[in-house]
C-alpha positions as a Markdown table, in Angstrom:
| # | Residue | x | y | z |
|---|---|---|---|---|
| 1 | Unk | 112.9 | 98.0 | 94.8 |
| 2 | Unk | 111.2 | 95.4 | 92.4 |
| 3 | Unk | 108.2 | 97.0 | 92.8 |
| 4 | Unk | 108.8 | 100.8 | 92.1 |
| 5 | Unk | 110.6 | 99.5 | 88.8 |
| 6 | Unk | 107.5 | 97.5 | 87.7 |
| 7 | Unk | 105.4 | 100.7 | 88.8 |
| 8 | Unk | 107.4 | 102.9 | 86.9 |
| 9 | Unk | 107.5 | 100.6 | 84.0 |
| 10 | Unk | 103.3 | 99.7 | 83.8 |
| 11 | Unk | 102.8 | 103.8 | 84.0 |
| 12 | Unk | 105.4 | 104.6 | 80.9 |
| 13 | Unk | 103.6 | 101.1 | 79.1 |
| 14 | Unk | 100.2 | 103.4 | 79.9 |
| 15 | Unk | 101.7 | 106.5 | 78.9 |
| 16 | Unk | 103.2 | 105.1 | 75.8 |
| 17 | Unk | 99.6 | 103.6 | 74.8 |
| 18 | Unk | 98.1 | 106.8 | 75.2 |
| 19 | Unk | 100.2 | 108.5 | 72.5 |
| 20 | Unk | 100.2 | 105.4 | 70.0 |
| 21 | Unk | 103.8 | 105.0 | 70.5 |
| 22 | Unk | 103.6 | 101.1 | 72.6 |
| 23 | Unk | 106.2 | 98.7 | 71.4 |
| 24 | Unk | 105.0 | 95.4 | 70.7 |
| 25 | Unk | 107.6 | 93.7 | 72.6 |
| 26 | Unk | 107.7 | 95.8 | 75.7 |
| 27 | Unk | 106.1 | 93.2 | 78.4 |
| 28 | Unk | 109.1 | 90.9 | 76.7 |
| 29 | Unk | 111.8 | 93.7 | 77.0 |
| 30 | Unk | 111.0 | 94.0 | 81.0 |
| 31 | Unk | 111.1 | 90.1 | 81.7 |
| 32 | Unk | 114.7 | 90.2 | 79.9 |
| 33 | Unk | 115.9 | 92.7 | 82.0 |
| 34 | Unk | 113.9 | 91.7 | 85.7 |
| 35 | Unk | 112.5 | 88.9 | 85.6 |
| 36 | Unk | 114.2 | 86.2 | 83.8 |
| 37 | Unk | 117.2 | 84.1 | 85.9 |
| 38 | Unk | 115.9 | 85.0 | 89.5 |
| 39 | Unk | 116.2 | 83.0 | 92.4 |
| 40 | Unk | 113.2 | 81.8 | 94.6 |
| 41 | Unk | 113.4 | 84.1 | 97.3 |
| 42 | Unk | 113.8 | 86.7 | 94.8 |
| 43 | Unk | 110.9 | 85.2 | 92.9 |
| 44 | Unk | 109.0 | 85.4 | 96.0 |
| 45 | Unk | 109.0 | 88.9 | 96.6 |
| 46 | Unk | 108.4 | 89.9 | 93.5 |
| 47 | Unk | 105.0 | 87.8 | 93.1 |
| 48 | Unk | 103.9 | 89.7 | 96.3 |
| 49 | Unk | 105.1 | 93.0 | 94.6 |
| 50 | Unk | 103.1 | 92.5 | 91.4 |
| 51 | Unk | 100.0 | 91.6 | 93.8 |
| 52 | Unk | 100.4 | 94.5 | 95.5 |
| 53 | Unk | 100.4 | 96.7 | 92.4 |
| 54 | Unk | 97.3 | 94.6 | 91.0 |
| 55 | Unk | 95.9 | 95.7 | 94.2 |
| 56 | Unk | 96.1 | 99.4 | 94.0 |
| 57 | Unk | 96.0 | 99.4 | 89.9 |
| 58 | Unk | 93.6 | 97.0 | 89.1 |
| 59 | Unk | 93.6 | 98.6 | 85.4 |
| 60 | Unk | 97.4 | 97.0 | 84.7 |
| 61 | Unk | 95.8 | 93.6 | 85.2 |
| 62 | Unk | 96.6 | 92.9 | 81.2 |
| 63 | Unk | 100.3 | 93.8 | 82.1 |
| 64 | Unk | 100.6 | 92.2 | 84.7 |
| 65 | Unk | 99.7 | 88.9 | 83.8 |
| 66 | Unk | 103.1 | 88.2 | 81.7 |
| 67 | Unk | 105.5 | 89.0 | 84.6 |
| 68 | Unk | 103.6 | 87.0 | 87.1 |
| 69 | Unk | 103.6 | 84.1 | 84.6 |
| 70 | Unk | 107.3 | 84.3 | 83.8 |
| 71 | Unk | 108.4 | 84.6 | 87.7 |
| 72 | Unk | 106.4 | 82.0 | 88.8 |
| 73 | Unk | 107.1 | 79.7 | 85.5 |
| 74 | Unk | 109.4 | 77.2 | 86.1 |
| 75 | Unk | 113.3 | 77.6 | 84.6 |
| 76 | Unk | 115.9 | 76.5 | 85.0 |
| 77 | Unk | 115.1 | 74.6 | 88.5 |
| 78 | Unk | 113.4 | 77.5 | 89.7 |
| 79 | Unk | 110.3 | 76.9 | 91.7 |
């Protein structure tokens, strides 16, 4: 599931870039809504996810970066 949002997500970011129309807080907007407050199993999968999608779109590796830092950064006793 994670990983067809963050698929959809890095291709509308791409889209958006295209037309000059990229919001400067878009990578921060996503981790509000996904990332932040998940569990470690949860956390888990969705590291493999994102690796997966750096995998077969090595050009998102910018975008990426953030949402693999914020899942794997320790809060509030996760990790």
């Amino acid at each position: 599931m994670f990983k067809k949002i963050l698929l959809d997500f890095l291709l509308s970011v791409e889209a958006s870039a295209a037309t000059g129309e990229l919001d400067e807080w878009y990578l921060s907007d996503f981790d509000d809504k996904y990332v932040n407050s998940i569990d470690y199993e949860t956390g888990y999968a969705m590291l493999i996810d994102c690796c997966e999608i750096w995998l077969q779109y090595p050009r998102f590796t910018f975008e990426l970066i953030d949402p693999c830092r914020q899942i794997r950064t320790p809060k509030l006793g996760r990790f």
